[in-house]
N, C-alpha and C positions, 0 to 999 in steps of 0.2 A: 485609593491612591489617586492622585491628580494628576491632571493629564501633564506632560513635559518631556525634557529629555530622560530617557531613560539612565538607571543608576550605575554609576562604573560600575558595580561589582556584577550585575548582571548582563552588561554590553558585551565584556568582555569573557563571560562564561561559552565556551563553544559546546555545550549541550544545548544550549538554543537558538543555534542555526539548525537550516532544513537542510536535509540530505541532497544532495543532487539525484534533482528528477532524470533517472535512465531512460527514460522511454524516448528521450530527442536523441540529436547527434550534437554534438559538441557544437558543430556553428548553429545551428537551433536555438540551442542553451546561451549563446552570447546574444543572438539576436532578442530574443526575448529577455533578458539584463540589459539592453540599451532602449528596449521597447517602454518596459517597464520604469525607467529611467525617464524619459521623456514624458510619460504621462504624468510621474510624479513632479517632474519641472512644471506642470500645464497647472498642476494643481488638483490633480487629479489620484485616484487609488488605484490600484490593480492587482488584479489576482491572476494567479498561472494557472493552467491546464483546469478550466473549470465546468465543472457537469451542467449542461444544458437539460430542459425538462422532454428534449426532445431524444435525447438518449446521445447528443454529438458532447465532442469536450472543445470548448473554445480553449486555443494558446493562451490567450491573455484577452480579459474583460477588463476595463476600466469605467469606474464610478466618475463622473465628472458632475461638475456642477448644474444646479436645477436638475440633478439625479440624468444627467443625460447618461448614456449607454452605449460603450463604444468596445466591439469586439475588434481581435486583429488574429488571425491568422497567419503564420510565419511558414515559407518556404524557403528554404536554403538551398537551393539550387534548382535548375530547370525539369529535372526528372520529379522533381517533390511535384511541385508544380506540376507537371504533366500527370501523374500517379493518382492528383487529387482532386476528384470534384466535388466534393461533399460540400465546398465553401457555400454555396447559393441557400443552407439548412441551417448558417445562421444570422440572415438579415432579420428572420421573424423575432428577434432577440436583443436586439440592436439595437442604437438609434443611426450609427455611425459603424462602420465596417470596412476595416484597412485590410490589405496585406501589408507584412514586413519580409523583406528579402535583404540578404547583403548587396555590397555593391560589386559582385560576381553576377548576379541575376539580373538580365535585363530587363528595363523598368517597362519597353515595349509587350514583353508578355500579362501586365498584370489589366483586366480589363480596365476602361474608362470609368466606368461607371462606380467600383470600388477606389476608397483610398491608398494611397501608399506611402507607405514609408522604409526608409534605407535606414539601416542599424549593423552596428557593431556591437562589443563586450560593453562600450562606452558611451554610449547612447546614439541616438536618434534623430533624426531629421524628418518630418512632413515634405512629403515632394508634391503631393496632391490628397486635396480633400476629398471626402467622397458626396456625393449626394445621399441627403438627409431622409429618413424614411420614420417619422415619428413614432413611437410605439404606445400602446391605446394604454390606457392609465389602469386597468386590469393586468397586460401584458408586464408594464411597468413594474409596479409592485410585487408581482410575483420574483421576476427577475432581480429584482431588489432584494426584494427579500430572502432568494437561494445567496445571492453575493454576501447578505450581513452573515449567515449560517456558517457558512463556507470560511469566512475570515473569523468567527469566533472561535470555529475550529481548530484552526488553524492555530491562533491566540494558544487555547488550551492546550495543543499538542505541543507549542513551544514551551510554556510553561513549566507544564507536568507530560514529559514525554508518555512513564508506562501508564498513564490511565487511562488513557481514551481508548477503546478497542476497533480495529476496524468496522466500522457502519455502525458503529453506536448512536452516535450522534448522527 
């Protein structure tokens, strides 16, 4: 098939939409739909909730160009925030590393040193970039390579929902 828009008959099939991911809380779920949103304005890909080799799940990774590598982490509120330190487990992954919070969460708690961004259901805004932390062309490709995995899966389970069995692929 050639790449384009896809065909009414299948845009419109609602067996290939994904189920909503339970594991967030509902502002979560929007945050990450406006995060997700903004990266695709940038020109960019992203995936949700996705398995690190180090055993973390990144919110949302985004592919951007020259294969840059940008993780975001989403807290929706100050207790999230306070609850979590585990963020510092995926700069090694990286190239670029936001938080996204709504605009309930003050921008004062998110360090300097990480980027931010404020999002809604309906996308997103850059309120600070983060400092760059390059990733070695080993690190690179690996991580590449789990994102193209991850999205063909993903492809497939759209597709043809009962075939793929959990951890098959």
């Amino acid at each position: 098939m050639l790449p384009g828009p896809m065909p009414p008959a299948l845009a419109t099939t609602s067996d290939t939409l994904l189920p909503p991911d339970r594991r967030q809380s509902p502002t979560a779920a929007r945050i990450q739909r406006g995060v997700r949103r903004l990266f695709s304005e940038l020109g960019c890909v992203s995936l949700p909730e996705f398995s690190l080799a180090n055993g973390r799940r990144a919110d949302v990774i985004a592919l951007c160009g020259a294969g840059k590598l940008s993780i975001v982490e989403i807290k929706s509120s100050v207790a999230d925030f306070r609850a979590d330190r585990k963020w510092p487990d995926y700069r090694d992954f990286c190239d670029r590393f936001y938080f996204a919070i709504s605009d309930t969460v003050p921008e004062t708690m998110i360090p300097e040193e990480c980027g931010l961004i404020v999002a809604d259901a309906f996308g997103a805004a850059i309120l600070r970039e983060p400092a760059e932390h390059t990733l070695s062309g080993a690190r690179r490709k690996a991580v590449t390579l789990r994102f193209a995995h991850s999205a063909a899966r993903l492809l497939h389970v759209l597709a043809d929902p009962g075939a793929v069995r959990e951890g098959a692929l």
